[in-house]
N, CA, C and O atoms as a GROMACS GRO file, in nm:
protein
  520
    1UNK      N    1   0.085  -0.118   0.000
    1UNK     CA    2   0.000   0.000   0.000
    1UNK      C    3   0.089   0.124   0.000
    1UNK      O    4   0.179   0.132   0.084
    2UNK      N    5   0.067   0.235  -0.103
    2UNK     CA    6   0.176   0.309  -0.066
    2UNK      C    7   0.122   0.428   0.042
    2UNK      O    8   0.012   0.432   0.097
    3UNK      N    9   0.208   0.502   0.051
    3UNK     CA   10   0.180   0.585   0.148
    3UNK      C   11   0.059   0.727   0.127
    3UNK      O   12   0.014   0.818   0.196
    4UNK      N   13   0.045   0.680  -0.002
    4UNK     CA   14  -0.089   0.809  -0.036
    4UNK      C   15  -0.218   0.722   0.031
    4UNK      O   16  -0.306   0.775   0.099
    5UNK      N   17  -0.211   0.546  -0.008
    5UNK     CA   18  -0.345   0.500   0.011
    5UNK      C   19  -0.343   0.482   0.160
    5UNK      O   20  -0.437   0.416   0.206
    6UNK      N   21  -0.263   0.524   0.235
    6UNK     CA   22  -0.288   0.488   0.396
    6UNK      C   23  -0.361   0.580   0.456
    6UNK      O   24  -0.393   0.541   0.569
    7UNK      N   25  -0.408   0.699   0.428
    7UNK     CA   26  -0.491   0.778   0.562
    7UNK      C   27  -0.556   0.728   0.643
    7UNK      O   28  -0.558   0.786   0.752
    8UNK      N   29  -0.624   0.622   0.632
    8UNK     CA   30  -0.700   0.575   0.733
    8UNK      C   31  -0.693   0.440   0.781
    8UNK      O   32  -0.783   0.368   0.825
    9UNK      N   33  -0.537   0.415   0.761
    9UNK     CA   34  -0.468   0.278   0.811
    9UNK      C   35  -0.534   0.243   1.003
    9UNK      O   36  -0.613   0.327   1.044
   10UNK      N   37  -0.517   0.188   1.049
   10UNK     CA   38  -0.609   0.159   1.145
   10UNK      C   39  -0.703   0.204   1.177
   10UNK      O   40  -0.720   0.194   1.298
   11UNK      N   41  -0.795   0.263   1.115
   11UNK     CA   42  -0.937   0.340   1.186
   11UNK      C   43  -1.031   0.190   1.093
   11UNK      O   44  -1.002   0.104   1.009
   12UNK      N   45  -1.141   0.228   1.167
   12UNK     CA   46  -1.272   0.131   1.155
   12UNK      C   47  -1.401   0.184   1.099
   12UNK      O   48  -1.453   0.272   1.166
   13UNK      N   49  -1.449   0.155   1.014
   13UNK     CA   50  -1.560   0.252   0.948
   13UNK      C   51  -1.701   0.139   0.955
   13UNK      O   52  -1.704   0.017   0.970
   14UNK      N   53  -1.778   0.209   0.943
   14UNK     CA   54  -1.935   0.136   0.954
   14UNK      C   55  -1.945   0.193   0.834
   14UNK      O   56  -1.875   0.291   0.809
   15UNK      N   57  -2.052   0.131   0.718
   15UNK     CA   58  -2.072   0.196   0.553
   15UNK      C   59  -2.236   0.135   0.612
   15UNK      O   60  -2.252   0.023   0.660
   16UNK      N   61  -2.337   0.232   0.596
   16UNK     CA   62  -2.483   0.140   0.573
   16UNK      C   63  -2.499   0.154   0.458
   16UNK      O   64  -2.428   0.234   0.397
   17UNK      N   65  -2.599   0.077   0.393
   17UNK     CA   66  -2.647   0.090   0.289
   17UNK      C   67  -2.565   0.027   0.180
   17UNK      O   68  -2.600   0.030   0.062
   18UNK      N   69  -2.451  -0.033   0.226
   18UNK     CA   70  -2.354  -0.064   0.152
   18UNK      C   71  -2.336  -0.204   0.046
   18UNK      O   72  -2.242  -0.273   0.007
   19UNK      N   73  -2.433  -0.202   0.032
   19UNK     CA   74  -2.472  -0.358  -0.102
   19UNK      C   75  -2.484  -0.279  -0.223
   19UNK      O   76  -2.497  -0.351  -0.322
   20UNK      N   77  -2.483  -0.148  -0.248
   20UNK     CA   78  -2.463  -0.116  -0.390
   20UNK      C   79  -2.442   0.014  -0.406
   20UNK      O   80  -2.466   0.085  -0.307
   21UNK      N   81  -2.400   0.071  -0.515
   21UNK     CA   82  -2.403   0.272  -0.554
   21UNK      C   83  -2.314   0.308  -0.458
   21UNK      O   84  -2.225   0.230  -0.425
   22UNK      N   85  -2.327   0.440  -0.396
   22UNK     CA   86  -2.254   0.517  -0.322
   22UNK      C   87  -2.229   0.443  -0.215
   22UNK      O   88  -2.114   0.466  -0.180
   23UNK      N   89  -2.304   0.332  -0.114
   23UNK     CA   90  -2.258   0.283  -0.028
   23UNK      C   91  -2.161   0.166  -0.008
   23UNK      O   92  -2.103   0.149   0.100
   24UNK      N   93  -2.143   0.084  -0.116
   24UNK     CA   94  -2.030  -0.020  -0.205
   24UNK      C   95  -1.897   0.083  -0.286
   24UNK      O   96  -1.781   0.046  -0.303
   25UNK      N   97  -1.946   0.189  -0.317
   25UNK     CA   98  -1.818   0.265  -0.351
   25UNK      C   99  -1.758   0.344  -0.234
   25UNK      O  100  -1.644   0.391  -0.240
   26UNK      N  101  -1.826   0.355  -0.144
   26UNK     CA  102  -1.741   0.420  -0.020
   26UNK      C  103  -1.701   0.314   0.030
   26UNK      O  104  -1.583   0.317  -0.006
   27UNK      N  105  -1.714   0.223   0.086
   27UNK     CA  106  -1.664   0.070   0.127
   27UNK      C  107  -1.581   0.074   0.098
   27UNK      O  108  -1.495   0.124   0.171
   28UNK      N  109  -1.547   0.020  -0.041
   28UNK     CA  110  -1.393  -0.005  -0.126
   28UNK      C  111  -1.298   0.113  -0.144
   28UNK      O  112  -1.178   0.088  -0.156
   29UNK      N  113  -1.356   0.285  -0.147
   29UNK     CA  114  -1.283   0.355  -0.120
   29UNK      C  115  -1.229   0.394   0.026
   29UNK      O  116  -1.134   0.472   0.032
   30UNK      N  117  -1.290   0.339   0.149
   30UNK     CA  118  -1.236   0.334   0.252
   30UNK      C  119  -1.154   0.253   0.271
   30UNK      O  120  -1.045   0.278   0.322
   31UNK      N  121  -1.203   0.112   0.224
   31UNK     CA  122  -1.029   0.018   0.223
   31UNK      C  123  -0.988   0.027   0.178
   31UNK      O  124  -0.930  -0.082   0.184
   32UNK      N  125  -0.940   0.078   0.102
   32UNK     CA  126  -0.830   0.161   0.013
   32UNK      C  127  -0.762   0.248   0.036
   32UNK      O  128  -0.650   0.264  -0.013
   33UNK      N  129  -0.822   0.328   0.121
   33UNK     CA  130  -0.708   0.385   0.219
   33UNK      C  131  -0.696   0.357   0.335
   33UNK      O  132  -0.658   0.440   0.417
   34UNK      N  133  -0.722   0.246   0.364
   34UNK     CA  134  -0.667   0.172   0.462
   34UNK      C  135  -0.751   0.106   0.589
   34UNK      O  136  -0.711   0.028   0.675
   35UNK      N  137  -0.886   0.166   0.569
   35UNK     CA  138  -0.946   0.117   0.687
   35UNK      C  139  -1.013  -0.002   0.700
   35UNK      O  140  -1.044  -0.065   0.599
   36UNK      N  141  -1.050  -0.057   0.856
   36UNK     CA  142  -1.120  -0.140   0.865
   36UNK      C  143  -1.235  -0.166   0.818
   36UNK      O  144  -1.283  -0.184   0.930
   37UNK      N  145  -1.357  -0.191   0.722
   37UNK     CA  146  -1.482  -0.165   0.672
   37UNK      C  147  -1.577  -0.295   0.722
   37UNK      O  148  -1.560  -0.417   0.714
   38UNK      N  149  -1.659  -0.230   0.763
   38UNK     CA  150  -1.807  -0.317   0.799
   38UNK      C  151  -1.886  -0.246   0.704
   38UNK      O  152  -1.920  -0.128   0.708
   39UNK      N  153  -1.918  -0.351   0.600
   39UNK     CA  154  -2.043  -0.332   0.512
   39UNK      C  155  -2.211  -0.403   0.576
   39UNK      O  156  -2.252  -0.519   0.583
   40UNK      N  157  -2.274  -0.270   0.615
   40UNK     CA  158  -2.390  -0.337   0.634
   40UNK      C  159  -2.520  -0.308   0.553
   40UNK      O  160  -2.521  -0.209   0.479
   41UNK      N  161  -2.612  -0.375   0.561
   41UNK     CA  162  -2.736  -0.346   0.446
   41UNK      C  163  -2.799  -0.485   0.483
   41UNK      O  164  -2.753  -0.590   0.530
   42UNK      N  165  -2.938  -0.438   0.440
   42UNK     CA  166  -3.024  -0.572   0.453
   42UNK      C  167  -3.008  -0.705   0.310
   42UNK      O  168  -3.074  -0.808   0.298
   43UNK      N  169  -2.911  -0.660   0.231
   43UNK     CA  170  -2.932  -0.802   0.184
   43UNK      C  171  -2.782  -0.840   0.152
   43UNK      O  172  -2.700  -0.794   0.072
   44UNK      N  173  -2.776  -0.975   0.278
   44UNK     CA  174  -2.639  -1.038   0.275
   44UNK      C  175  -2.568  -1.079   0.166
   44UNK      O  176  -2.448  -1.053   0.162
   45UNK      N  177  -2.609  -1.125   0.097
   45UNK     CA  178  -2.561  -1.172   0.005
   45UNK      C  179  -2.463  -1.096  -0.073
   45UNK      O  180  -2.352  -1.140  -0.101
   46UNK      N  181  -2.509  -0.972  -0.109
   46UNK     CA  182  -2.482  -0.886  -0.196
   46UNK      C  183  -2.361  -0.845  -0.082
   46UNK      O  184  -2.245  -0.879  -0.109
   47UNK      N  185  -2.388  -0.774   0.040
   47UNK     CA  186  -2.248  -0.750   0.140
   47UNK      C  187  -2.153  -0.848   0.122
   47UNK      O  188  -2.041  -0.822   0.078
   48UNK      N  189  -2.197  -0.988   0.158
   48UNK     CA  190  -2.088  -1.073   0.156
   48UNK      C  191  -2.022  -1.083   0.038
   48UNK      O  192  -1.921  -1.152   0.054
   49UNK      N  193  -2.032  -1.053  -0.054
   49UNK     CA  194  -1.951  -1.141  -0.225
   49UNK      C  195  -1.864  -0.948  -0.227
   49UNK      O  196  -1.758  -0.913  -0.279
   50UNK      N  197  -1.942  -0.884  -0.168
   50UNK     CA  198  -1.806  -0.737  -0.194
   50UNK      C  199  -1.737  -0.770  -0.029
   50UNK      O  200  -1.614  -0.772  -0.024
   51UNK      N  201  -1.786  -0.787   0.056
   51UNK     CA  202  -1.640  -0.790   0.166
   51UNK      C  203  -1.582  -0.908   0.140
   51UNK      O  204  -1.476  -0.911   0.203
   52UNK      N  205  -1.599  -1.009   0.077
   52UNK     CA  206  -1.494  -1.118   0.014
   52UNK      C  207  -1.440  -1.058  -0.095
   52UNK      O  208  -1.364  -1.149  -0.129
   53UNK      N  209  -1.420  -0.963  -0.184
   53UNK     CA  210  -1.399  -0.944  -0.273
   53UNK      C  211  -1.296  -0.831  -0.212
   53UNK      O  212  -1.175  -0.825  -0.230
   54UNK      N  213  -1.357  -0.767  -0.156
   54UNK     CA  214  -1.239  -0.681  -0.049
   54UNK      C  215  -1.125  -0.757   0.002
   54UNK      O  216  -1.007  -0.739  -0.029
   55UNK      N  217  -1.186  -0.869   0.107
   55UNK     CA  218  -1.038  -0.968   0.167
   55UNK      C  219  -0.931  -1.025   0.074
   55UNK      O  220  -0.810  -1.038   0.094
   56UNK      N  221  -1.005  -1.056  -0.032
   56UNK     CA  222  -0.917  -1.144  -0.155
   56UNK      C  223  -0.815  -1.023  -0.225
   56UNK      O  224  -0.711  -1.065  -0.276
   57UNK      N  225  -0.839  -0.884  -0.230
   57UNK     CA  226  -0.771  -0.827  -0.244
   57UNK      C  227  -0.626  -0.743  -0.152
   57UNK      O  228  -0.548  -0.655  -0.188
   58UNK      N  229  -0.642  -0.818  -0.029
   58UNK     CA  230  -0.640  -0.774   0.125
   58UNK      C  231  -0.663  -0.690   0.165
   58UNK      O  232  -0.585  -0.649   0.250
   59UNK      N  233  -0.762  -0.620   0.139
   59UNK     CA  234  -0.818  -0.564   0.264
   59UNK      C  235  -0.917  -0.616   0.380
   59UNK      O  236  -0.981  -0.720   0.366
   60UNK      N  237  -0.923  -0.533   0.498
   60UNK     CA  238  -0.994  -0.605   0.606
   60UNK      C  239  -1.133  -0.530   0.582
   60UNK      O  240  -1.154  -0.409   0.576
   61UNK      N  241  -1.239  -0.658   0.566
   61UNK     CA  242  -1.340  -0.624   0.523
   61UNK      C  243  -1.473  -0.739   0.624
   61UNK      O  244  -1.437  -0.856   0.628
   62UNK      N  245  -1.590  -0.714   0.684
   62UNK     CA  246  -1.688  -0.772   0.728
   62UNK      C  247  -1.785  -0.712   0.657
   62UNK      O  248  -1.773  -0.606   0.597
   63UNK      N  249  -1.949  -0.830   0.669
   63UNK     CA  250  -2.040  -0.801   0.612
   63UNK      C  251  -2.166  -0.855   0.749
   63UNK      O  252  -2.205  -0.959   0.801
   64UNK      N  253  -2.186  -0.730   0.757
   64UNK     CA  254  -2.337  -0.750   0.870
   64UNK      C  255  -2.454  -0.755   0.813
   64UNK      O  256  -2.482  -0.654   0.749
   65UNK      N  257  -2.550  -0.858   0.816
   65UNK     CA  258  -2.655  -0.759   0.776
   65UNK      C  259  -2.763  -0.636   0.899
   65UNK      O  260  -2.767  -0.654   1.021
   66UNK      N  261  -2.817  -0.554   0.846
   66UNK     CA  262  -2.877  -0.490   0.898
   66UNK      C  263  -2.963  -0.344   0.839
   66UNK      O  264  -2.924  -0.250   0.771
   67UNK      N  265  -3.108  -0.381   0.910
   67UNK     CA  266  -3.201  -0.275   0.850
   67UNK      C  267  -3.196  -0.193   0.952
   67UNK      O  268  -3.220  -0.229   1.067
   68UNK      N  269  -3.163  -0.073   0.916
   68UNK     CA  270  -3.116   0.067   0.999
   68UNK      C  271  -3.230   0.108   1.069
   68UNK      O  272  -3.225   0.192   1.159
   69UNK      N  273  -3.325   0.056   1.034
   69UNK     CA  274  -3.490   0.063   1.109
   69UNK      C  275  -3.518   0.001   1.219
   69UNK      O  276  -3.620   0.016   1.286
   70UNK      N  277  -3.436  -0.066   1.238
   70UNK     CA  278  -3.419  -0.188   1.339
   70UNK      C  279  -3.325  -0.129   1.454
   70UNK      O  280  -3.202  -0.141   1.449
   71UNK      N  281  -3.392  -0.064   1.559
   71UNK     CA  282  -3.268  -0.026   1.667
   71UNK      C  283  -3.159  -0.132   1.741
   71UNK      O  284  -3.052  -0.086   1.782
   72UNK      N  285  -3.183  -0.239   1.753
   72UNK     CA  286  -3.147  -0.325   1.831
   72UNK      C  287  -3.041  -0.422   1.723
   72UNK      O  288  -2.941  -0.487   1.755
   73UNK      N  289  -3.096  -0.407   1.604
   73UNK     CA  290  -2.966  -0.449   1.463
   73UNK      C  291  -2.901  -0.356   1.460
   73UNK      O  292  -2.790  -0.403   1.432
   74UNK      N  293  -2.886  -0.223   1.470
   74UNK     CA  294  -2.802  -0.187   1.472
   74UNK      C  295  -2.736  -0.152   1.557
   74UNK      O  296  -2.616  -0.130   1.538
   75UNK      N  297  -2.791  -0.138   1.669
   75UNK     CA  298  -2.643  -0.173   1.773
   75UNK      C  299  -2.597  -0.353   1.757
   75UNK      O  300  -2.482  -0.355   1.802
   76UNK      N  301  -2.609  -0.400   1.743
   76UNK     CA  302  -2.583  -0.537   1.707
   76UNK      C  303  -2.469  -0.494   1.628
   76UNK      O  304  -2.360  -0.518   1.680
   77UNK      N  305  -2.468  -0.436   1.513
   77UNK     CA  306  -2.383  -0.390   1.438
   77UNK      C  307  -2.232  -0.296   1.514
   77UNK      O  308  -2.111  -0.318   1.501
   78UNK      N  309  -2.273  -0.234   1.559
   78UNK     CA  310  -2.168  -0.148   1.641
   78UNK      C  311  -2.127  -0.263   1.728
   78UNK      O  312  -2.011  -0.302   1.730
   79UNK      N  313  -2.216  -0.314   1.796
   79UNK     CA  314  -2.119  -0.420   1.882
   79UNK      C  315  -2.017  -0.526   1.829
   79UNK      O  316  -1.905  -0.552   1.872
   80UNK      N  317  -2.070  -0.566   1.750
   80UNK     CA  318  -1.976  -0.640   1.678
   80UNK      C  319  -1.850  -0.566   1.606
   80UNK      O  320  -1.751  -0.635   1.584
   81UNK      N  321  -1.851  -0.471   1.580
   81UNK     CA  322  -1.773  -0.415   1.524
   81UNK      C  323  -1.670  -0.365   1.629
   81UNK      O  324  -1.551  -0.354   1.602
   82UNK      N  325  -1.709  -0.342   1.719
   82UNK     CA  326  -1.603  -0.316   1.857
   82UNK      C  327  -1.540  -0.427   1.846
   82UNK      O  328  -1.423  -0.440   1.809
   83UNK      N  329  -1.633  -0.533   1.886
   83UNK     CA  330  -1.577  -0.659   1.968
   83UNK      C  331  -1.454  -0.693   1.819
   83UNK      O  332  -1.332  -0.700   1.837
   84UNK      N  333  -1.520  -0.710   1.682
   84UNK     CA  334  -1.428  -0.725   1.627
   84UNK      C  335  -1.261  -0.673   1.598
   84UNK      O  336  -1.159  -0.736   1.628
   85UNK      N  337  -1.267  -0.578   1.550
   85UNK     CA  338  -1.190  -0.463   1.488
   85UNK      C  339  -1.153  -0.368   1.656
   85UNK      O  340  -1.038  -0.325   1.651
   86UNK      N  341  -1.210  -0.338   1.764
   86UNK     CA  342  -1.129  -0.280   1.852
   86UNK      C  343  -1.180  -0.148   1.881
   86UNK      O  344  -1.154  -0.068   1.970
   87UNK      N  345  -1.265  -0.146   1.777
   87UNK     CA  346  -1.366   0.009   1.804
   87UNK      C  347  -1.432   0.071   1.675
   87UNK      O  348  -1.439   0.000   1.575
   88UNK      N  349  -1.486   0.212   1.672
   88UNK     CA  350  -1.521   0.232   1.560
   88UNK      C  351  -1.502   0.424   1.547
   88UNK      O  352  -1.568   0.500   1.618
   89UNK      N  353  -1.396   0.471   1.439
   89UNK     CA  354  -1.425   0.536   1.445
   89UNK      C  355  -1.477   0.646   1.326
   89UNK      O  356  -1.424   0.756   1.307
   90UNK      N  357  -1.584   0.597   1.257
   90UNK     CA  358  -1.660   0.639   1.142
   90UNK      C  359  -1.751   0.586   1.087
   90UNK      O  360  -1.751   0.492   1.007
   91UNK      N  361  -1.857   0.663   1.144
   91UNK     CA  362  -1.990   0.544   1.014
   91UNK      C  363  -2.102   0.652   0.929
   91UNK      O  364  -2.169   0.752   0.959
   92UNK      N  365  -2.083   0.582   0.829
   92UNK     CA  366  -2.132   0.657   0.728
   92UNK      C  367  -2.267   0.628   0.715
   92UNK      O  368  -2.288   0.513   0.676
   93UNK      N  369  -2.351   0.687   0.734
   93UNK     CA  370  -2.529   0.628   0.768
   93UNK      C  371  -2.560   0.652   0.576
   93UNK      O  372  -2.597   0.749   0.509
   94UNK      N  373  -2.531   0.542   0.549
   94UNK     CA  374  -2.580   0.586   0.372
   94UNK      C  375  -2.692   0.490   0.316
   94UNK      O  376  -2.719   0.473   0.197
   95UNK      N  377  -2.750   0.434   0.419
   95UNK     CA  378  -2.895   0.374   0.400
   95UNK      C  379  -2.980   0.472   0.336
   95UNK      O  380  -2.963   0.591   0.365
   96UNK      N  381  -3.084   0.433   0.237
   96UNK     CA  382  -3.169   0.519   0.250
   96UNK      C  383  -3.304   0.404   0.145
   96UNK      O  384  -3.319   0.294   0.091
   97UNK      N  385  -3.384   0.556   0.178
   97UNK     CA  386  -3.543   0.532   0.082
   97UNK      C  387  -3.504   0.636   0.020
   97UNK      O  388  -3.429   0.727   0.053
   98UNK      N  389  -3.604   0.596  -0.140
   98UNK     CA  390  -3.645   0.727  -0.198
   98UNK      C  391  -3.789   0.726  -0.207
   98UNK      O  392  -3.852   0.832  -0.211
   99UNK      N  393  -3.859   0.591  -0.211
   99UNK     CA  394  -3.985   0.555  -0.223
   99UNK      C  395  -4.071   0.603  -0.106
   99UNK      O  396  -4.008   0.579  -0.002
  100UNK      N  397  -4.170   0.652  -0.082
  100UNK     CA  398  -4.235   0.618  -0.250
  100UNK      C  399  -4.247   0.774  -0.282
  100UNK      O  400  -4.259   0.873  -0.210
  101UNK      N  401  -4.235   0.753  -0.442
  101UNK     CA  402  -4.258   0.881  -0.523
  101UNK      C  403  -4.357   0.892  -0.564
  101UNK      O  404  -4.359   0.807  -0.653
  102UNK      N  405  -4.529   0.981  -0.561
  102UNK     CA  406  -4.615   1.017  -0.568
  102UNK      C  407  -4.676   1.122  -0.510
  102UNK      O  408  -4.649   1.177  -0.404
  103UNK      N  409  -4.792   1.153  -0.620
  103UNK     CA  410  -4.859   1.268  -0.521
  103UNK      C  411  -4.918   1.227  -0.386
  103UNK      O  412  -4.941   1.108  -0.364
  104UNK      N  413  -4.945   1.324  -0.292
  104UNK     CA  414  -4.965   1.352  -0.177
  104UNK      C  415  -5.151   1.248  -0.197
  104UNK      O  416  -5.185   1.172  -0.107
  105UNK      N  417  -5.199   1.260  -0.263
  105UNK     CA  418  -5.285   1.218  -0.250
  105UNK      C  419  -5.275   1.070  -0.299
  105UNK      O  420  -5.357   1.001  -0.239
  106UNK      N  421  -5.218   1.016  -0.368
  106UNK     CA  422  -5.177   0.886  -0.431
  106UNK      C  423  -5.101   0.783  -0.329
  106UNK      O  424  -5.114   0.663  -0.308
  107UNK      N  425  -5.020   0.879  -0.279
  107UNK     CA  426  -4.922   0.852  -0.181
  107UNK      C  427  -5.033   0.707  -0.036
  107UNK      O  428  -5.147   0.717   0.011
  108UNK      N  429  -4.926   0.595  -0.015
  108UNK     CA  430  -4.957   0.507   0.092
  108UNK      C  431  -4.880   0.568   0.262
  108UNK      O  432  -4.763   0.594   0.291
  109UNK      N  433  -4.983   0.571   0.329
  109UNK     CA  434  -4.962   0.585   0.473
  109UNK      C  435  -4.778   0.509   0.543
  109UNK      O  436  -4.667   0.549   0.578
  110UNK      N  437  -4.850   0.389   0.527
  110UNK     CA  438  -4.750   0.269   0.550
  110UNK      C  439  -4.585   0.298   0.463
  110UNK      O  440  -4.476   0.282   0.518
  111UNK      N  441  -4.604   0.343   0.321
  111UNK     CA  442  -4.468   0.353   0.250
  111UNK      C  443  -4.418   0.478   0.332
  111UNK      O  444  -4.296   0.477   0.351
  112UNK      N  445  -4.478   0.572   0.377
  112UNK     CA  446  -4.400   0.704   0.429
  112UNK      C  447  -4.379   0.629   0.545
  112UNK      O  448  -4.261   0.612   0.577
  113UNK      N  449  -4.449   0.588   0.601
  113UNK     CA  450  -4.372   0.522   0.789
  113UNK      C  451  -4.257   0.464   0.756
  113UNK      O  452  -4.153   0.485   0.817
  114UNK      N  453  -4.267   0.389   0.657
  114UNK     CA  454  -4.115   0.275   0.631
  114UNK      C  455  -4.016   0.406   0.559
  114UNK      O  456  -3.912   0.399   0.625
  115UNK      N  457  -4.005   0.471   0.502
  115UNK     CA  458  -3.901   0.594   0.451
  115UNK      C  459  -3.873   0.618   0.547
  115UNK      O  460  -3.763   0.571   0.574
  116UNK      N  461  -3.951   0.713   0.684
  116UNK     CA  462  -3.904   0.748   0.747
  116UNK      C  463  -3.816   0.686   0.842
  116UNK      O  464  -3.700   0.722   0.866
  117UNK      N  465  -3.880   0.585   0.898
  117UNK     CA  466  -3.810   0.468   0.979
  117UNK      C  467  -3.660   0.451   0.920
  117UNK      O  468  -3.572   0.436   1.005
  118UNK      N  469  -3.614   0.451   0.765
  118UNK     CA  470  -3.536   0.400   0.754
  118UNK      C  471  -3.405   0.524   0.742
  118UNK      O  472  -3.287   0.528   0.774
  119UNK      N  473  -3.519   0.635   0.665
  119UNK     CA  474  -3.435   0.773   0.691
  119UNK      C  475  -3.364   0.901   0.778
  119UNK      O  476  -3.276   0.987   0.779
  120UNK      N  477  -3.468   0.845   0.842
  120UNK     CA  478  -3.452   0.948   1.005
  120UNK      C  479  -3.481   0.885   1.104
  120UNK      O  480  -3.449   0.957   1.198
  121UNK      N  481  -3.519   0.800   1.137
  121UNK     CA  482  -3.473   0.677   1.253
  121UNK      C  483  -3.345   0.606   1.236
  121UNK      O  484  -3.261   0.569   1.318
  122UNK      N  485  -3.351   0.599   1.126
  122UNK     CA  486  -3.167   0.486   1.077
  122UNK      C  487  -3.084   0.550   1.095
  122UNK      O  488  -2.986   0.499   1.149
  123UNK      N  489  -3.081   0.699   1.058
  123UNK     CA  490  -2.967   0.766   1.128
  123UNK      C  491  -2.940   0.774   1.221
  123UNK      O  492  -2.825   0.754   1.260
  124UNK      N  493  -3.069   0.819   1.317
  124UNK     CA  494  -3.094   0.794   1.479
  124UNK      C  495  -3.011   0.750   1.541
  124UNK      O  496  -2.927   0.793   1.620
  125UNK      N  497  -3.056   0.600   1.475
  125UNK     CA  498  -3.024   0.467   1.567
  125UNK      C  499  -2.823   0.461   1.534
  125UNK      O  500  -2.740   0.427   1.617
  126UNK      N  501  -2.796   0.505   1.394
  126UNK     CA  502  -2.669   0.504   1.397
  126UNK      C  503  -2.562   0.528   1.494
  126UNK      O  504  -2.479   0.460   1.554
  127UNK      N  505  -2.611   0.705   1.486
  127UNK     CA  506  -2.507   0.806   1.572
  127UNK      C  507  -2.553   0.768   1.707
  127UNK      O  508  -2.474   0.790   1.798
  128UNK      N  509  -2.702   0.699   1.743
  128UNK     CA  510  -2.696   0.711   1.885
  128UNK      C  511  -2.608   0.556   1.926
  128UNK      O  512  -2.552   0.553   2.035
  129UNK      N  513  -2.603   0.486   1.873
  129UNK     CA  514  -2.496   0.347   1.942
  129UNK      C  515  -2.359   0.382   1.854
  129UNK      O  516  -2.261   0.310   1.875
  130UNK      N  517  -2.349   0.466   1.778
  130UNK     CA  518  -2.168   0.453   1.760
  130UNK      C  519  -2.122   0.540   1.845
  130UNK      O  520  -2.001   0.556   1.857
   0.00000   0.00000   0.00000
């Protein structure tokens, strides 16, 4: 690694949202300069085949899953990430909704509870257990 890609040689990062787009490209651009990365997002699969894809390249890479809506998954998440890696110091809350897109009158009750839950509770729940 040379010495440009190290800035963040031992630090520990949390990425949500991180199974695809901006939250899979911050992942790999955080291990890349050096840090520890926990990719989390609700669908494993997709985390696991990029933090293996991370290790095989060596970097240190885990895959949690977790819906940011979920207070108790995500401290699950932070905990593990202590217990693993030694602490945490960066997490990038990049979960999100965009759905649903409609007029106000078209618009479902239930789809705005779940946006919000995942938009402004998920952050919530982030910053309040890291």
């Amino acid at each position: 690694m040379s010495d440009q890609m190290e800035h963040l040689l031992g630090k520990t990062a949390i990425i949500t949202g991180a199974s695809r787009g901006i939250g899979e490209a911050t992942a790999r651009y955080f291990a890349k300069l050096g840090a520890k990365v926990v990719l989390a997002a609700r669908s494993k699969a997709d985390i696991d085949a990029i933090a293996e894809d991370l290790c095989s390249a060596g970097y240190q890479a885990i895959a949690k899953r977790c819906d940011v809506s979920d207070n108790e998954g995500v401290k699950g998440v932070v905990e593990a990430t202590t217990e693993i890696f030694g602490g945490l110091d960066f997490l990038v809350n990049n979960a999100g909704l965009i759905d649903p897109i409609a007029l106000l009158s078209d618009s479902e009750p239930e789809a705005w509870g779940r946006c919000l839950d995942v938009n402004v509770k998920g952050v919530y729940h982030g910053f309040r257990h890291a």
